[in-house]
C-alpha positions as CSV (number, residue, x, y, z in Angstrom):
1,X,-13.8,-22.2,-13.0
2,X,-16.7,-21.7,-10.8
3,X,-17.5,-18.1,-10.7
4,X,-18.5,-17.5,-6.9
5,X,-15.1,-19.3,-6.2
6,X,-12.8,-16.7,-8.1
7,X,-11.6,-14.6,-5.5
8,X,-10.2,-18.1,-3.4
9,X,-8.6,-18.8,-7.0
10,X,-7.4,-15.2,-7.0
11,X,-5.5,-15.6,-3.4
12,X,-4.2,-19.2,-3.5
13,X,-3.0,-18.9,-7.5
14,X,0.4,-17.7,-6.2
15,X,0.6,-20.2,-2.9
16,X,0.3,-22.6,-5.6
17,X,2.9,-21.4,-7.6
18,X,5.0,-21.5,-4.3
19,X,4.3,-25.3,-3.6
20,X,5.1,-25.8,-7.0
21,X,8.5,-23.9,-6.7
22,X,9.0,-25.9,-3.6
23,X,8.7,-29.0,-5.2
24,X,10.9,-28.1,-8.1
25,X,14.5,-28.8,-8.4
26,X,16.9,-26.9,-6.5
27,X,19.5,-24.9,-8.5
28,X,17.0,-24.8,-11.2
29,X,16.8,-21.0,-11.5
30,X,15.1,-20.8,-14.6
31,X,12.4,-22.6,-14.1
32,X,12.0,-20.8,-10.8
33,X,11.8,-17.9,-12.2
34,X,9.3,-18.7,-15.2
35,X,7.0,-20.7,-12.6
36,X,7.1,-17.3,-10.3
37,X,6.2,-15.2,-13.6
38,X,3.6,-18.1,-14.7
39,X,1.2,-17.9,-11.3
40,X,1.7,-14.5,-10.5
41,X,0.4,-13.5,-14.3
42,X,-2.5,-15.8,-14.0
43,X,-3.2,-14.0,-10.2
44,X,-3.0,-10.6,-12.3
45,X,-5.1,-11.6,-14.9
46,X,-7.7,-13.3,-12.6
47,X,-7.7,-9.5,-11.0
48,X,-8.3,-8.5,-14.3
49,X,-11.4,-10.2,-14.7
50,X,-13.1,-9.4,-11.7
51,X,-12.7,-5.6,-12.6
52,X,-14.5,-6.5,-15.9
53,X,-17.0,-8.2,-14.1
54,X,-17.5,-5.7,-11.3
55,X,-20.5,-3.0,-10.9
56,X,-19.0,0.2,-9.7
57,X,-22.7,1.0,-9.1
58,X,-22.7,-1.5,-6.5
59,X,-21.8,0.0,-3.0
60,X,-21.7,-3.1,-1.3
61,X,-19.3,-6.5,-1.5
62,X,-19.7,-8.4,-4.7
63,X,-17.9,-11.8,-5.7
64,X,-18.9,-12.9,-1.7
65,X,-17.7,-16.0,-0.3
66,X,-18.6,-17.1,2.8
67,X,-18.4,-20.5,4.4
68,X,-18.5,-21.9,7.9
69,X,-14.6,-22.4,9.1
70,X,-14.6,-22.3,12.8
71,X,-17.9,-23.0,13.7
72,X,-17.7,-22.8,17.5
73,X,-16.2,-19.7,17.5
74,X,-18.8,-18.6,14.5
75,X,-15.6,-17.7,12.6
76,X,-15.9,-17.9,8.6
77,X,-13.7,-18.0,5.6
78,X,-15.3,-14.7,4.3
79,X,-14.3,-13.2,1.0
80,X,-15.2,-10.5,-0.9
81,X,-14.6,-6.8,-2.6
82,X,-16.0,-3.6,-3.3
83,X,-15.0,-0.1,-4.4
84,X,-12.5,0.7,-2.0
85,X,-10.5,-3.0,-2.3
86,X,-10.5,-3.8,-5.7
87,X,-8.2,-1.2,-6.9
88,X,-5.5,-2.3,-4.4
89,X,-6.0,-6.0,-5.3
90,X,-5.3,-4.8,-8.8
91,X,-2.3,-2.8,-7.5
92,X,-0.9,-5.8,-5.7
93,X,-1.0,-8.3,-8.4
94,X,0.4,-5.9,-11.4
95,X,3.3,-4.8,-8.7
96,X,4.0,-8.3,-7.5
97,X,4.2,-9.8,-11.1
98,X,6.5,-6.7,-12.5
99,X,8.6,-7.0,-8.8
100,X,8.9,-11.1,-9.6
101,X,10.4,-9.7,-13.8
102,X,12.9,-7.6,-11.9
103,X,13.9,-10.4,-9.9
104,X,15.2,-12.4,-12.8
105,X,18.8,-10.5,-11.6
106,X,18.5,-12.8,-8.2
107,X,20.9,-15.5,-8.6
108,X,21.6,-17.2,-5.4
109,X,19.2,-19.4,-3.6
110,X,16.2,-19.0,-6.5
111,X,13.8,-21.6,-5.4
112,X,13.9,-19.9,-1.8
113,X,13.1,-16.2,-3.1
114,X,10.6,-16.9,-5.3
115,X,8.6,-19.2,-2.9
116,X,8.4,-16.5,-0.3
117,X,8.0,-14.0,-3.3
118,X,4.7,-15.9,-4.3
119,X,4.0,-16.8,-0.3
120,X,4.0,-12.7,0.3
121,X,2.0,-12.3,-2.8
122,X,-0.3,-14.8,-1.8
123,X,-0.9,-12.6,1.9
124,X,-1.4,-9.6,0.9
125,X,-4.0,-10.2,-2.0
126,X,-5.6,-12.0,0.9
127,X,-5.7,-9.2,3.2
128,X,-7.4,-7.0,0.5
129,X,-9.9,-9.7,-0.1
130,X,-10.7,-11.4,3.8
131,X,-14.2,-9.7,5.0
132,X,-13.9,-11.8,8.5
133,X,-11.4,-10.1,11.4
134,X,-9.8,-13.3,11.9
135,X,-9.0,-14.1,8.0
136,X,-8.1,-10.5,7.8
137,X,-5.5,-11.1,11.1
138,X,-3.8,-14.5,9.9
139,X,-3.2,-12.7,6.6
140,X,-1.5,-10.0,8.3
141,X,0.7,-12.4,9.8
142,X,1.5,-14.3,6.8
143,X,2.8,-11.0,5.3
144,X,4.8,-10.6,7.8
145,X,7.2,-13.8,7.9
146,X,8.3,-13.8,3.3
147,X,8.9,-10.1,3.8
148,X,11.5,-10.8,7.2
149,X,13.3,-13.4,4.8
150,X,13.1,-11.2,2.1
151,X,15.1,-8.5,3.4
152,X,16.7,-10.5,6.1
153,X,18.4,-13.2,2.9
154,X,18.9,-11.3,0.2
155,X,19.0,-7.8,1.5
156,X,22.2,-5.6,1.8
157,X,25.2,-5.1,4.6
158,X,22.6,-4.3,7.8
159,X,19.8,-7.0,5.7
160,X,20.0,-9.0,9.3
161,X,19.2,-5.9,11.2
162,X,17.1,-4.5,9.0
163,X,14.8,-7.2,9.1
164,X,14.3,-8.0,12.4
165,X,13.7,-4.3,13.5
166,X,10.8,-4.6,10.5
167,X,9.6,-7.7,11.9
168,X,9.7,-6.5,15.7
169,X,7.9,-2.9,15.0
170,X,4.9,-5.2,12.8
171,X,5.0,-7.8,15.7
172,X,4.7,-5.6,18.3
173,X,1.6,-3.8,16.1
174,X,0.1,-7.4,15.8
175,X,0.1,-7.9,19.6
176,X,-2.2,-4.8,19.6
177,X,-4.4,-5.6,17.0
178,X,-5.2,-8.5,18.1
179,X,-6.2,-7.5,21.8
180,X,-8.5,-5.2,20.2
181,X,-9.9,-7.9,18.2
182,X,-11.1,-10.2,20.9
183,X,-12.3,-7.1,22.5
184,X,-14.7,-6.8,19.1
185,X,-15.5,-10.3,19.2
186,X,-16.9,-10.2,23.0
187,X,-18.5,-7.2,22.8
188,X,-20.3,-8.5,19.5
189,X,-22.7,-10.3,21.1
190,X,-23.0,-12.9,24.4
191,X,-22.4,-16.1,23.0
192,X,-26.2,-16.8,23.7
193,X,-28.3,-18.1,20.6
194,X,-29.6,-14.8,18.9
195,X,-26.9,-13.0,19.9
196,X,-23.6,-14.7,18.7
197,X,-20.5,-13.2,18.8
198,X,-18.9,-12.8,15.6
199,X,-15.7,-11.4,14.2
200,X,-17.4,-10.5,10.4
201,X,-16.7,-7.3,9.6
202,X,-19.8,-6.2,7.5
203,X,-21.5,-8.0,10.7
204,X,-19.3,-5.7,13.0
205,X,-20.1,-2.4,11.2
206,X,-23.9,-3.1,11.5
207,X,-23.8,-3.8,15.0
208,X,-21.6,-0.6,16.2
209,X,-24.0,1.2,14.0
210,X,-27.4,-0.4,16.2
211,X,-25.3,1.0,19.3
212,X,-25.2,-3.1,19.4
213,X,-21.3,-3.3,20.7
214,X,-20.8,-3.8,24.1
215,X,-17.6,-2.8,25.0
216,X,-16.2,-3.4,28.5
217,X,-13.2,-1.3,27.8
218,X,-13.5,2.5,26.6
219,X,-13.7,2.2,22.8
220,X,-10.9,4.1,22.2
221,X,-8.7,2.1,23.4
222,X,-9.8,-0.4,21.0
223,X,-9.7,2.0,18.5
224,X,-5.8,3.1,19.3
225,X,-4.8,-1.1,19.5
226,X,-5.7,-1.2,15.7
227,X,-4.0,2.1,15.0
228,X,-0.8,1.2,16.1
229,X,-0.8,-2.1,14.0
230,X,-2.1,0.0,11.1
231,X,0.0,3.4,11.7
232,X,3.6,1.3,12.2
233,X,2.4,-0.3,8.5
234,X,1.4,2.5,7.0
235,X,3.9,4.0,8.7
236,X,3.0,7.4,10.1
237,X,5.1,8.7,13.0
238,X,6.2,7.9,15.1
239,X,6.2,4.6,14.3
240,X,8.0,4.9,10.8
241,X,11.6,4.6,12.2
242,X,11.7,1.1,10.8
243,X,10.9,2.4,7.0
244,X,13.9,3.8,5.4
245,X,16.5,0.9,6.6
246,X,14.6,-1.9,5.8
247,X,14.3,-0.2,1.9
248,X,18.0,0.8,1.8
249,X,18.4,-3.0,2.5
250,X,16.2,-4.9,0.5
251,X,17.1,-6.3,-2.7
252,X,15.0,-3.5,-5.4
253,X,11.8,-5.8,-5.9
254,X,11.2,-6.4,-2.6
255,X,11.5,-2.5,-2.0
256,X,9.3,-2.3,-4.6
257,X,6.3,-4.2,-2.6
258,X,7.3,-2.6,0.4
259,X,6.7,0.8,-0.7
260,X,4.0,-0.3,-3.4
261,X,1.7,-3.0,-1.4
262,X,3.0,-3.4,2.4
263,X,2.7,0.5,3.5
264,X,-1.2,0.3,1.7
265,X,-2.5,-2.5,4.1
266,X,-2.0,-0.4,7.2
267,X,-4.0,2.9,5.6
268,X,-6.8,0.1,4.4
269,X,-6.9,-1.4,7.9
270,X,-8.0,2.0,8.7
271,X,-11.1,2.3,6.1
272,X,-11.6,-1.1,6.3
273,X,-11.8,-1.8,10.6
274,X,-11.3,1.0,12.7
275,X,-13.9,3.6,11.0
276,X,-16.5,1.7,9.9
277,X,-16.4,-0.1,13.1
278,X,-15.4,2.4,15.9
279,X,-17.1,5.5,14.2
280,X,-17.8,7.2,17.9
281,X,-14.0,6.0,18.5
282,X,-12.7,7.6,14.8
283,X,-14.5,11.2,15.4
284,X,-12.6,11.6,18.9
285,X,-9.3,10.3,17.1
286,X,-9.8,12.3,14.1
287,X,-8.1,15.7,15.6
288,X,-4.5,13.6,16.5
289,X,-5.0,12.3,13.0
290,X,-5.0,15.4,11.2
291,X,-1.8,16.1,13.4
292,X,0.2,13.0,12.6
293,X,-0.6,13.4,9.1
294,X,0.6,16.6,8.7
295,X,3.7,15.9,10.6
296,X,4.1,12.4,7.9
297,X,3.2,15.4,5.0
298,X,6.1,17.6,6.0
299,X,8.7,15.9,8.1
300,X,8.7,12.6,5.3
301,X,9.3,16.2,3.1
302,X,12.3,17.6,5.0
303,X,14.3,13.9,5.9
304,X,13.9,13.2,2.1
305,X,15.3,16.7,1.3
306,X,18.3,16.1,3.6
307,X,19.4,12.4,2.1
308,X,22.3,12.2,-0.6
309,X,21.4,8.1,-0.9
310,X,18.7,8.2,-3.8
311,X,16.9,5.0,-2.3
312,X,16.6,6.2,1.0
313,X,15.4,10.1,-0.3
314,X,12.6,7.7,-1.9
315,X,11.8,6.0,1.6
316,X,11.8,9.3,3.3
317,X,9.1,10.6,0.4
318,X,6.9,7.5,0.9
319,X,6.2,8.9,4.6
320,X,5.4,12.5,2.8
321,X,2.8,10.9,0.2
322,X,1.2,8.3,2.7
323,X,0.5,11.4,4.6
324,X,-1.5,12.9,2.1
325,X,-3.4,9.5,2.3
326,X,-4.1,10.5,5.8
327,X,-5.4,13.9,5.5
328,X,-7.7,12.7,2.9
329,X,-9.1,10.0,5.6
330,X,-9.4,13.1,8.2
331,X,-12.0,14.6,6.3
332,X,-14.5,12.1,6.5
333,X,-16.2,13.7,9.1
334,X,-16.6,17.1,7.3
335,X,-19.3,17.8,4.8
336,X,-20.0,15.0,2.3
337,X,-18.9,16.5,-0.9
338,X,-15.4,17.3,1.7
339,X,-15.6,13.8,3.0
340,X,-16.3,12.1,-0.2
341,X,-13.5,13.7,-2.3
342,X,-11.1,12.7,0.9
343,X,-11.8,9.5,1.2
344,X,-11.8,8.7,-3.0
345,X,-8.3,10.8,-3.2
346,X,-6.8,8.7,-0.1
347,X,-7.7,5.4,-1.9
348,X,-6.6,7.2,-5.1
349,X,-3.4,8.2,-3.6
350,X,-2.3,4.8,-2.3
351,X,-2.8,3.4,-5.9
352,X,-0.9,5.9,-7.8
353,X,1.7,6.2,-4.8
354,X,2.1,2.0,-5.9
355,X,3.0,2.9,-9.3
356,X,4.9,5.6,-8.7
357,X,7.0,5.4,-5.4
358,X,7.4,1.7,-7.3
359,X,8.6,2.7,-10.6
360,X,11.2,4.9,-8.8
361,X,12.5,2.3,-6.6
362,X,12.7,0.5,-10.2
363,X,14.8,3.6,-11.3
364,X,17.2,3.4,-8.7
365,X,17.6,-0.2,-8.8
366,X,18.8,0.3,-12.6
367,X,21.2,2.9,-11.7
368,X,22.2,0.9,-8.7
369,X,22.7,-2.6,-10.6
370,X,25.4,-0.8,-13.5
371,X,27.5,1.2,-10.7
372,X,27.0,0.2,-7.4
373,X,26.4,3.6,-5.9
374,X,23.4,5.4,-4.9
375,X,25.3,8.8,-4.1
376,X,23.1,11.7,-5.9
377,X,26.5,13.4,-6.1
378,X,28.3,10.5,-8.1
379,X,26.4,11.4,-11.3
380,X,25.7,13.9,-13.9
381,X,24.7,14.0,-17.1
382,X,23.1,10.7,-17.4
383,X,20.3,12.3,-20.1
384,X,22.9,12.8,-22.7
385,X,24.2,8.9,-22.5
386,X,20.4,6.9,-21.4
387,X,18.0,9.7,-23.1
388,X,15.2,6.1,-22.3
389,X,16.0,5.6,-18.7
390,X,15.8,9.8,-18.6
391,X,12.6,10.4,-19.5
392,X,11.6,7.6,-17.8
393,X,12.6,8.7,-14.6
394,X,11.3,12.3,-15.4
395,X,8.1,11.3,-15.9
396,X,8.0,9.6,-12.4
397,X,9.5,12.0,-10.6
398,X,7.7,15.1,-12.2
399,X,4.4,12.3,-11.3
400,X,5.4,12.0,-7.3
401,X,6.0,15.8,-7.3
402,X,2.3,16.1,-8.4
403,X,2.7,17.6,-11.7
404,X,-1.0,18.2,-13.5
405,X,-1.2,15.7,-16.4
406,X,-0.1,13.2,-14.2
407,X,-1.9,10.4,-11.6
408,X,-0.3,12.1,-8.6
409,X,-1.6,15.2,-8.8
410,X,-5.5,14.1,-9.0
411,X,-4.9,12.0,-6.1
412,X,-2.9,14.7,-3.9
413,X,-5.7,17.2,-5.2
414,X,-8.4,15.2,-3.9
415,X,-6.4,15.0,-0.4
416,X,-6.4,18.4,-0.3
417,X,-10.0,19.3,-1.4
418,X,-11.1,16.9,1.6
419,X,-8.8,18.7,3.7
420,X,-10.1,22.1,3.1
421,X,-13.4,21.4,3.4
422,X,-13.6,19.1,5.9
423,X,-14.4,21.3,9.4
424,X,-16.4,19.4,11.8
425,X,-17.0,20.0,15.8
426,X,-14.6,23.2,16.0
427,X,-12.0,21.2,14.5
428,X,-10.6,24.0,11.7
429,X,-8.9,21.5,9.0
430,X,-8.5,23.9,6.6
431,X,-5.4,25.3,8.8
432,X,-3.5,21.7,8.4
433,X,-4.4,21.6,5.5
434,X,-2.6,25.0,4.4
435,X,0.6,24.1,6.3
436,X,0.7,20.8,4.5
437,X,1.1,22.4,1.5
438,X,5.0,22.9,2.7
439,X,5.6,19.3,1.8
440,X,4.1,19.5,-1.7
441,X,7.1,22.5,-2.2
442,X,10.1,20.9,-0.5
443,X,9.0,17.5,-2.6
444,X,9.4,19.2,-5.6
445,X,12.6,20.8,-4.5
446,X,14.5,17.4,-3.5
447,X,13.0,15.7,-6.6
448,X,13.8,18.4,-9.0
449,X,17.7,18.7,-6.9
450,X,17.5,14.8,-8.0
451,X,17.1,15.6,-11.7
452,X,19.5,17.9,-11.8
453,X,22.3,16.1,-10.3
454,X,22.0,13.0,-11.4
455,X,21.1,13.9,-15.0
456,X,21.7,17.2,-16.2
457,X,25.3,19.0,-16.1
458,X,28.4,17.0,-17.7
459,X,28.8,13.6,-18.1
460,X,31.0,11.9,-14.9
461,X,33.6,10.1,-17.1
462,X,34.0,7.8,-14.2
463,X,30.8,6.0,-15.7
464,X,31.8,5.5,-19.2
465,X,30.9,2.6,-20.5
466,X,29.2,1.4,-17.3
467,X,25.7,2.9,-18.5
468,X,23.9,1.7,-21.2
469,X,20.1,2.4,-21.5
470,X,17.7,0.5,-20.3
471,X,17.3,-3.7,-21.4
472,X,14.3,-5.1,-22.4
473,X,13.3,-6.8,-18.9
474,X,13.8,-3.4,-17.5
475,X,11.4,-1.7,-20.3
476,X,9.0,-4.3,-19.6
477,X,8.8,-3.9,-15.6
478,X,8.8,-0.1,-16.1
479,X,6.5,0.9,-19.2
480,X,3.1,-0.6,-17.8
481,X,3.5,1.9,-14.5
482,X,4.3,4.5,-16.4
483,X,1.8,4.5,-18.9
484,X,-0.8,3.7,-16.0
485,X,0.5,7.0,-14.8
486,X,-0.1,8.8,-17.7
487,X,-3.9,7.5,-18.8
488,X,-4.5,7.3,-14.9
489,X,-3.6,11.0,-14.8
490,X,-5.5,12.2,-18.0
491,X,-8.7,10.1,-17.2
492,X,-8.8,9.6,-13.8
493,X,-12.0,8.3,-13.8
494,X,-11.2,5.1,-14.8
495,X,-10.3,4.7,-11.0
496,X,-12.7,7.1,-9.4
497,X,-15.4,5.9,-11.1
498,X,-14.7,2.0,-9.1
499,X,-14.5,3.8,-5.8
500,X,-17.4,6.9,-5.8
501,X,-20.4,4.8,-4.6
502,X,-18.4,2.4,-2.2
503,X,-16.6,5.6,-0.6
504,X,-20.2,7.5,0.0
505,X,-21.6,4.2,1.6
506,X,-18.7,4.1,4.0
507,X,-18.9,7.8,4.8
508,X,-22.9,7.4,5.6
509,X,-21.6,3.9,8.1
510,X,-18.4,5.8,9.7
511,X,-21.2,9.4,10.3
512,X,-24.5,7.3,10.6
513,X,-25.9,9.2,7.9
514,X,-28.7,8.5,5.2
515,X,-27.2,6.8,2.5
């Protein structure tokens, strides 16, 4: 394999695997299956090598590709990653390759679920790794389209509903992000030789930060087109209304990746466009940020508190936890220890919400698959007849609740040690970040309400029988995250340590500081 050529090799692996599914005959299910599991391994161990091969003392983008595409429009196929993307390409393969195991339970229209499976795959390791707006915008898009016929095929009762309001709320956030990309590319430069308009990102940053972008449209306006895309992704409120239906409906995997991946690329939109990019732009939105993030913190808290359905009480606590993704982003205008802890937390906290959040949605699915009901009040006692599947789903829970020990709890700490320290300009975020601490007490509260009911108490004899621990294919999809959140917890600087140097380069771009 040529070596400057593995990150192309580490997007297409999966298209590939789709074509090949395509081609493959129909009711075949089995060798769907093993062709899914076959490309998406080799896209995770691909991952795998770049992180061996990566220099975490390198600030900047390593494993660059950049070739001419549209010339005329000086639009190239740029690749690359750095501190702050690697991790979530990691994320995104391990997560798609363990979703694609836990599909092996899909039985109807095989060779259809698995392409789009690998076609989604495929997008969203592209996103991660595309270092040119327009690469970066067609990705977007193709992440779009698997998911809709994800949910929209193989989801549950409302799967047609649910699908098309999660297409329409990401469509309408795509209209907006991409006005505020041809607003970039025009202000860029004139389109006279020397001064070229351009739509590279790394290009982009160093322009806004020469004062070079020549906007003829207030820059925050630019700025708020690319947070609506990224906040109805990520999703903060309001724009999160689409979130809990389209998981109640889709099949368990494809929950998985929704919570795990999907919700990731709107907060790395964020580090990866609008802030580097629009710094002037970020420091005037930064106030309505800290806002919406503690409403995410604290309302995701109180709606996940309030549901009896144990998949949508997950959905509600994926708001709560991206929130704390966003107060760690808030403090990147505070003082630079402040800034730098926020900004390695947030990154921190998307990763180890992936495993976690994932894991659980893994849990319910289990549950879900033997009895058909999701009711925390149907159960009882579970511990004394699937001790396995127990401490399995202690472990996660007691992680997303941000026990110490565990990967959650560095992450959410990190959040928080931006957020007290990260006053700039009057702007007092130590006092969001006190009342944010509410949601960290009711999560605990509906997660520790979950334990209880569902496995603690006397055994519902309605489910006798109907129980059995956890199979092998299940052990397999759920051991790696929960050992990730284990070591991940202990020695947290396994991850850190990838995104220190790259987090303090951004932090001297987004304040236009001396790196």
């Amino acid at each position: 394999m040529n070596f400057s050529a593995v990150l192309t090799w580490l997007t297409f692996t999966p298209l590939i695997g789709a074509v090949a599914i395509l081609l493959s005959p129909k009711n075949e299910a089995r060798i769907h299956r093993w062709v899914a599991v076959a490309f998406s391994g080799l896209a995770f161990l691909l991952s795998l090598w770049v992180l061996l091969q990566f220099d975490p003392s390198n600030p900047g983008i390593q494993f660059g590709e950049n070739y001419p595409w549209i010339a005329t429009f000086n639009i190239f196929y740029h690749l690359g990653v750095d501190g702050i993307s690697l991790p979530l390409v990691i994320l995104t393969t391990l997560l798609s390759l363990i979703s694609i195991i836990a599909s092996f339970g899909i039985d109807r229209r095989t060779k259809e679920y698995f392409f789009w499976f690998l076609m989604l795959e495929a997008g969203m390791v592209g996103l991660f790794l595309s270092l040119d707006l327009f690469l970066f915008y067609i990705f977007w898009e193709v992440s779009l389209v698997p998911m809709y016929f994800l949910i929209g095929i193989w989801g549950g009762p409302q799967k047609e509903y649910a699908a098309v309001k999660f297409f329409l709320f990401t469509l309408f956030g795509s209209v907006f992000m991409l006005l505020s990309m041809l607003a970039l590319y025009f202000a860029s430069g004139t389109g006279a030789a020397g001064s070229e308009r351009t739509l590279d990102l790394i290009r982009l940053a160093e322009i806004a930060g020469k004062g070079g972008l020549h906007l003829t449209i207030p820059a925050m306006l630019v700025f708020l087109g690319f947070f609506v895309a990224f906040a109805i992704k990520v999703p903060a409120f309001p724009f999160h209304t689409w979130l809990p239906l389209a998981h109640v409906e889709a099949p368990t995997p494809v929950s998985v990746i929704l919570a795990g991946v999907l919700l990731k690329m709107g907060a790395y939109g964020l580090l990866r466009i609008s802030f580097p990019i629009l710094p002037e732009a970020t420091k005037m939105f930064i106030p309505v940020l800290i806002v919406i993030a503690t409403i995410n913190i604290i309302y995701g808290a109180f709606c996940a508190m309030a549901q009896k359905d144990m998949k949508r009480m997950v959905a509600y606590s994926s708001i709560n936890h991206m929130g704390y993704c966003l107060l760690g982003m808030c403090a990147i205008m505070g003082n630079p220890n402040a800034a730098h802890a926020g900004i390695v937390g947030s990154v921190f906290q998307m990763v180890n919400h992936g495993l976690i959040t994932g894991s659980l949605f893994l849990i319910v699915g289990v549950i879900y698959d033997r009895t058909h009901v999701r009711d925390i009040d149907a159960f009882g006692g579970l511990a004394s007849q699937v001790p396995i599947f127990a401490g399995i789903m202690i472990i996660q829970v007691l992680g997303s609740m941000g026990l110490p020990g565990l990967a959650g709890f560095v992450s959410e700490f990190l959040c928080f040690l931006g957020g007290f320290g990260g006053n700039f300009d009057g702007y007092n975020l130590q006092i969001w970040a006190g009342i944010s601490i509410v949601g960290i007490v009711i999560t605990a509260a509906f997660f520790l309400r979950m334990i209880k009911l569902v496995l603690l108490g006397e055994f519902n004899l309605k489910w006798g029988g109907q129980m059995p621990d956890l199979t092998a294919r299940e052990l397999v999809t759920l051991v790696p995250l929960v050992v990730l959140t284990v070591v991940l917890g202990i020695f947290p600087g396994l991850a850190l340590d990838l995104m220190n140097s790259t987090a303090d380069r951004l932090i001297q771009i987004v304040t236009l500081k001396p790196f």
